[in-house]
C-alpha positions in Angstrom: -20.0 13.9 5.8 -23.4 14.2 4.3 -22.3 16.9 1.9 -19.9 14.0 0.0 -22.4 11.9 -0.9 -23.9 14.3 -3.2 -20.8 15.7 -4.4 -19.5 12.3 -5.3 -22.6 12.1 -6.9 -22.0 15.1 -9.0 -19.1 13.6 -10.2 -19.6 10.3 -11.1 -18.1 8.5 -8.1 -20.5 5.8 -6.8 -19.9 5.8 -3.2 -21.1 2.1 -2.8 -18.4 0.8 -5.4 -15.7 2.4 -3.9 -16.3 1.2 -0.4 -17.3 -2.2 -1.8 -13.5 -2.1 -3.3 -12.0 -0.5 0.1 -13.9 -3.7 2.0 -12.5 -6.2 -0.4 -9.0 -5.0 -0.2 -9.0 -4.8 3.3 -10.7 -8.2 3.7 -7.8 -9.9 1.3 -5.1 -7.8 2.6 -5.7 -9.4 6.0 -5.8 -13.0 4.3 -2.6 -12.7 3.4 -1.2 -10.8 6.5 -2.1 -14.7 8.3 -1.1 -16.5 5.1 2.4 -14.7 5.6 2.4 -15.0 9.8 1.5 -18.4 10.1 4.3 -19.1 7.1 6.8 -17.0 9.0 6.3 -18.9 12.4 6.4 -22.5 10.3 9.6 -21.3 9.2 11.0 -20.5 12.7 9.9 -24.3 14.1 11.6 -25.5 11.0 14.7 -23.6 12.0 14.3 -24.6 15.2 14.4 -27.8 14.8 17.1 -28.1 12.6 19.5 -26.0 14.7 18.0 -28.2 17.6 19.8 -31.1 15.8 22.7 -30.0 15.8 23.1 -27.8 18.7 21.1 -28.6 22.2 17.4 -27.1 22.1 18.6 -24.2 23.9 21.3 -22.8 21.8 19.3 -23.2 19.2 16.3 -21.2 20.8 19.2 -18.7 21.5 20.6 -18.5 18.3 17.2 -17.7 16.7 16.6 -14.8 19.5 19.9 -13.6 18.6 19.4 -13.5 15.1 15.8 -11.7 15.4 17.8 -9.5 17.9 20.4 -8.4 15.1 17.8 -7.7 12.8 15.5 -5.7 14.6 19.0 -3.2 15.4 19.5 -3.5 11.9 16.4 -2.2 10.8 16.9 0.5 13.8 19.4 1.7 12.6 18.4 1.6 9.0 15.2 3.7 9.9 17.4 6.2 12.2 19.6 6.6 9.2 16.8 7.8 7.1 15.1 9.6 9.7 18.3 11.9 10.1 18.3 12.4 6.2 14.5 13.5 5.9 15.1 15.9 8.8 18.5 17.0 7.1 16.3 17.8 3.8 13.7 19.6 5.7 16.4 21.9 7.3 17.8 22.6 4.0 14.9 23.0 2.4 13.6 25.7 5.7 17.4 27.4 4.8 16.2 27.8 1.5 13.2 29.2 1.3 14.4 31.7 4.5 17.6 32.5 2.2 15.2 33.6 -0.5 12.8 35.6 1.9 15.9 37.9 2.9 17.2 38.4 -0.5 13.7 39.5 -1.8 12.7 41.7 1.6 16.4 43.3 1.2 15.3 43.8 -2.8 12.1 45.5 -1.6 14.3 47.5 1.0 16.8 48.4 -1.2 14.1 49.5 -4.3 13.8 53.2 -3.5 17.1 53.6 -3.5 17.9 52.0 -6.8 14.6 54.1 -8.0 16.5 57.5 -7.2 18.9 56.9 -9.0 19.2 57.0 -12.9 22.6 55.5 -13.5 21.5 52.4 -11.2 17.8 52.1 -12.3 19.5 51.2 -15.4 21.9 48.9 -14.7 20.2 48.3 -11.0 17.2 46.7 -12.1 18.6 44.6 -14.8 21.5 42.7 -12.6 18.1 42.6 -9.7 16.3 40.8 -12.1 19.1 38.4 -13.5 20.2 37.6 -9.9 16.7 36.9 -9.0 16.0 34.9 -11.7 19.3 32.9 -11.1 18.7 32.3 -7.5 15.1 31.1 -8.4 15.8 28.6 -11.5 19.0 27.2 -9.1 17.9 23.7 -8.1 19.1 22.4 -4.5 21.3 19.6 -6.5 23.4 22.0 -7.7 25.4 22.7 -4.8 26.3 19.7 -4.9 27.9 19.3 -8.9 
């Protein structure tokens, strides 16, 4: 930690600016992280009240629950979804990237061969090079088009 000071230093970063702007954002983010509670709960007395007007005080109080119950599975779910997406790009991703390990360690394997022989050294080499360079310009989108 000691050795940052200096090295921000070295670059031109004053240290007490940029924690002098970390504190201020911090301090006005909270502000309005109240600001926006206490304006939430007004708005669920308000609510309240007027379902409490037209229904008995209870329903109404069960109405709200309900309703924060159906969003909060909503946003569940939502976040599940995407969860099972991210992992589903990682896998694909993993595939990938072990896909092109074996082609290139079965291109290494296979490269003594090819060498041996003069008839696929020349045409060998080229169609290894073309495939190669097709398999590593080929974009995971394009499976899908």
């Amino acid at each position: 930690m000691h050795l940052l000071v200096p090295l921000a230093a070295l670059l031109g970063i004053e240290v007490e600016a940029v924690t002098d702007r970390v504190k201020t954002l911090v301090v006005v983010n909270a502000i309005i992280a109240v600001l926006g509670l206490i304006t939430l709960v007004f708005l669920l007395v308000a609510g309240y009240l007027a379902l409490s007007e037209i229904w008995t005080p209870i329903i109404a109080a069960l109405v709200i629950a309900g309703a924060a119950l159906i969003l909060a599975l909503i946003v569940y779910l939502v976040m599940r979804l995407n969860e099972n997406a991210r992992r589903r790009r990682l896998a694909e991703r993993r595939r990938s990237g072990e896909t092109g390990a074996f082609i290139t360690s079965a291109a290494l394997t296979a490269l003594p061969i090819v060498a041996k022989s003069p008839a696929l050294r020349v045409i060998g080499i080229p169609a290894a090079v073309l495939a190669a360079l097709f398999l590593l310009n080929r974009r995971p989108d394009d499976e899908h088009d």
